[in-house]
C-alpha positions, -999 to 999 in steps of 0.1 A, spaced: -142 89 12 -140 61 -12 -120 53 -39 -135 28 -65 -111 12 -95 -125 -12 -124 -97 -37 -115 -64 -43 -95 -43 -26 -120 -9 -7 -114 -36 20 -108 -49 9 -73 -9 4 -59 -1 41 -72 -32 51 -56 -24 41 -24 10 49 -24 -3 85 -34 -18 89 -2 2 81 19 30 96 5 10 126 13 0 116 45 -35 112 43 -59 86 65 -58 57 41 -74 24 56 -49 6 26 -61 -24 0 -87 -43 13 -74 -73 -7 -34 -80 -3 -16 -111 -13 10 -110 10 38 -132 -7 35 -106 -41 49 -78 -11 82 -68 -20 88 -57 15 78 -91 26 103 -109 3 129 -94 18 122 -100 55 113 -136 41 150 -141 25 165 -123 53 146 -151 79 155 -177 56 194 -167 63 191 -162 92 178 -199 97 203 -216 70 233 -196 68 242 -222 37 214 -207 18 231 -189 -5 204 -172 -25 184 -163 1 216 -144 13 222 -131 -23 179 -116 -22 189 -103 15 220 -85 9 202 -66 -25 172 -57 -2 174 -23 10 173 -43 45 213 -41 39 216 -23 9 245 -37 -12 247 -32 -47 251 -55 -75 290 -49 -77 293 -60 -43 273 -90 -45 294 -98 -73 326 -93 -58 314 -117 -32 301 -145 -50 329 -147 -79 360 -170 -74 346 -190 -49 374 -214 -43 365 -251 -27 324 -243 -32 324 -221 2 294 -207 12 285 -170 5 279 -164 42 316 -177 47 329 -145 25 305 -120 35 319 -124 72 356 -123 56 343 -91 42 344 -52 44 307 -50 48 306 -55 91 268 -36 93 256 -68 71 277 -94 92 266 -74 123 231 -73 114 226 -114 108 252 -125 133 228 -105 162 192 -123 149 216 -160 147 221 -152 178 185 -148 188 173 -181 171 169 -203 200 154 -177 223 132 -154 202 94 -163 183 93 -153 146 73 -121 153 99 -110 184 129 -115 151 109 -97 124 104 -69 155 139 -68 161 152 -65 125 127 -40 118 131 -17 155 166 -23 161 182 -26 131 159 -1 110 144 -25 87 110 -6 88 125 27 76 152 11 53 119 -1 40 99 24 37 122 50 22 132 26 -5 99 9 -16 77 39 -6 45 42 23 27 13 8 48 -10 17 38 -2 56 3 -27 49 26 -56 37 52 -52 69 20 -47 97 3 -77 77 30 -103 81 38 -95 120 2 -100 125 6 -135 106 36 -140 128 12 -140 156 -14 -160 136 11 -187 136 21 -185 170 -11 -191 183 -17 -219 158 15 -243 164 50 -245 181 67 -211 176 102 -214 156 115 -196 125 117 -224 105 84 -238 105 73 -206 105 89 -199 69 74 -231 60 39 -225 68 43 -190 52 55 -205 17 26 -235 19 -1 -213 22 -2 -186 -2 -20 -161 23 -40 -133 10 -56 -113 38 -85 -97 26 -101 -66 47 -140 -66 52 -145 -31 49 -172 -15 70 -190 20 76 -169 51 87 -179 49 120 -164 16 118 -134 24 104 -120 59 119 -136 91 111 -123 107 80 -101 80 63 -102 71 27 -110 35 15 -96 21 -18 -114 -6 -32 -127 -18 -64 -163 -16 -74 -173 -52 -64 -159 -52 -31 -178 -20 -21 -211 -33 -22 -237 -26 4 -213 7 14 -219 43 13 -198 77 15 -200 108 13 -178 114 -15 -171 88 -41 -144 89 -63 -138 66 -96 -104 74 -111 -102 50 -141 -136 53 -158 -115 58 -194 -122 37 -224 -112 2 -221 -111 -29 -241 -135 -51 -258 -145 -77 -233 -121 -111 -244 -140 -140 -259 -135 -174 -237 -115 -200 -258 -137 -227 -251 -174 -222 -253 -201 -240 -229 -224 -253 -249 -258 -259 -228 -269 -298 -230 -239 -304 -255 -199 -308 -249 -174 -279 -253 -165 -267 -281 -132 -245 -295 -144 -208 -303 -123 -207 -337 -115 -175 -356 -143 -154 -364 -142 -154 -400 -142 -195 -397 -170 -200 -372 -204 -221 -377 -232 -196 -370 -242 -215 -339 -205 -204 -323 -209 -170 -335 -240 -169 -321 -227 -181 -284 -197 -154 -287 -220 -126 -293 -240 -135 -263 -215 -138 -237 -199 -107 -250 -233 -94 -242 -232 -106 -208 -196 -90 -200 -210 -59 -216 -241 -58 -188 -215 -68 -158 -201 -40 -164 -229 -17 -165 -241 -35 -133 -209 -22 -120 -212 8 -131 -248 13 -113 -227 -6 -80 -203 23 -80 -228 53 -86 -249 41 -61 -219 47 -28 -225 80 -37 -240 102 -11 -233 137 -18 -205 139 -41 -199 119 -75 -160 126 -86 -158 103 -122 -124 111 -139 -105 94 -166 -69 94 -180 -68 88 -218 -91 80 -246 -132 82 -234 -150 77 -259 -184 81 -271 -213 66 -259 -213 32 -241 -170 35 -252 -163 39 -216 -183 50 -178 -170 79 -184 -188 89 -215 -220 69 -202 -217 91 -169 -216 123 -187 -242 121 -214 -270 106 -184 -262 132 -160 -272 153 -192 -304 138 -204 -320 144 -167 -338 174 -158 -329 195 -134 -295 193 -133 -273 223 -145 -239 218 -160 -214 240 -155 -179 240 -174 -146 249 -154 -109 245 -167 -92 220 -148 -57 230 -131 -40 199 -145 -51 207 -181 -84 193 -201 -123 206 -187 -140 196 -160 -180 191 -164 -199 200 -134 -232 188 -127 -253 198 -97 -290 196 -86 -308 223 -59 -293 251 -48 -255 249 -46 -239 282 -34 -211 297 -63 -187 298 -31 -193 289 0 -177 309 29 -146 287 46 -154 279 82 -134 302 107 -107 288 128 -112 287 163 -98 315 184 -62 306 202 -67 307 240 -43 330 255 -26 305 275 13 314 289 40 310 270 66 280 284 91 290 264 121 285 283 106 262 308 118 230 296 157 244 302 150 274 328 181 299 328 207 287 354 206 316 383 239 335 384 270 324 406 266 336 440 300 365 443 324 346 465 335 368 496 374 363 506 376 362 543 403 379 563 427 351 582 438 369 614 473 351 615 478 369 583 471 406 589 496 429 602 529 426 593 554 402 588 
């Protein structure tokens, strides 16, 4: 299955984090900028500390990460009344807060011995960074987490292994991994690929779904204007323009106006069996928005038949189908459940009863006395 966005809005990161909130086979972004990660600023600052303990903001982003999960009081109550410029680390480990003091006090301890991927492993195994994580920032943040251990290694393979040139190189190069997304063979059977449009050329699935095909703005003029065989010029207002101007904002509006169709063509074409186009908000008529272009082409063609159903979520859904498309087709049956044994019990097997203990008969003790 694929899932095609316009753009890399706030759309394609609720997507994501959609599915696999609901635990379905999602290959993740095939484009992530891995310093943006929320997850991965916080294992950043918490490395940082962990190399300088005098880094004082570094501790203050750590110790509001949910890595240690203090709150803004705290950090507060820390930080104020600072007498003689002493560090931040100095007060935490005067502190009540031993898990935080614990926690960087055991990866100090590792910095002479451990790489930078064995200390991001430890802080996120041992000390449950992954699921501090996770159940803060939500599923997504799992791609961002896998994608820095695996430039750990990157790293380690590249130059001498220590934290601190490791946290160098990772704030020198803005790193931004991007995925090269292949057939579903390729990929695993049966998981879903969120892209956008452009990046899923020369791909095909079986079902295609484009989520944001809703009205959208007028394509924004360029400020300056290329003017072929002469020097730029400043677009102006539009009521102050020479016609030549005008003339050179009209025609690269035009040009925006056909990417986008192009687009539109790229995204109908991964279609193999099934075309899902939905919108959120205002659609338009006309060439307003795909979703309006979708609907009244699909309805100019012969052949097809357009059905109308209520949707569950509110608003219509229109149905269009070609061929012979049974009204409901019979759900496959599940496979019959071998009769196999039942182990119930055999993991922890009753304990067999006490043997009855038999009192023998002393001979010094029978008769009388």
């Amino acid at each position: 299955m694929l899932i095609l966005v316009q753009r890399r809005s706030d759309l394609f990161a609720e997507v994501i984090g959609a599915l696999k909130a609901a635990r379905l086979p999602v290959a993740g972004a095939d484009r992530l900028k891995l310093a943006a990660e929320l997850a991965v600023m916080d294992i950043r600052s918490t490395l940082a500390v962990v190399a300088t303990p005098e880094d004082d903001l570094a501790l203050a982003e750590a110790l509001r990460s949910p890595l240690f999960g203090l709150s803004e009081d705290d950090l507060y109550r820390l930080a104020v009344g600072r007498e003689g410029k002493a560090y931040l680390w100095q007060r935490l480990r005067e502190s009540d807060h031993r898990q935080a003091v614990e926690i960087l006090s055991d990866l100090m301890g590792q910095t002479g011995f451990m790489r930078p991927y064995d200390m991001i492993s430890r802080l996120l195994i041992r000390h449950n960074g992954r699921e501090k994580l996770i159940a803060r920032l939500g599923p997504e943040a799992e791609d961002g987490i896998d994608e820095l251990l695996s430039q750990a290694l990157v790293y380690e393979g590249s130059d001498v292994p220590s934290l601190t040139g490791f946290l160098v190189w990772l704030e020198g190069d803005e790193v931004e991994v991007r995925r090269q997304a292949g057939s579903a063979s390729e990929e695993g059977e049966g998981l879903i690929r969120v892209m956008t449009v452009h990046g899923s050329k020369g791909l095909e699935s079986p079902i295609v779904i484009m989520p944001d095909a809703a009205k959208r703005r007028a394509p924004r003029e360029a400020q300056i204007m290329r003017v072929p065989g002469a020097a730029p010029v400043w677009r102006g207002r539009k009521d102050e323009r020479p016609a030549d101007i005008a003339t050179l904002a009209a025609e690269q509006t035009e040009r925006q106006i056909l990417e986008r169709k192009r687009l539109l063509y790229v995204g109908l074409t991964r279609a193999e069996t099934w075309l899902i186009v939905a919108a959120a908000g205002e659609v338009g008529l006309g060439e307003d928005s795909w979703h309006a272009q979708v609907g009244d082409g699909l309805a100019r063609l012969e052949g097809m038949v357009e059905s109308r159903h209520k949707a569950p979520f509110g608003g219509e859904i229109r149905r269009f189908s070609h061929g012979d498309w049974p009204e409901s087709a019979p759900r496959p049956r599940r496979a019959k459940r071998s009769s196999l044994p039942s182990l119930t019990g055999c993991a922890n097997p009753p304990r067999p009863a006490a043997a009855r203990r038999v009192r023998w008969l002393r001979p010094r003790l029978a008769g009388p006395r």
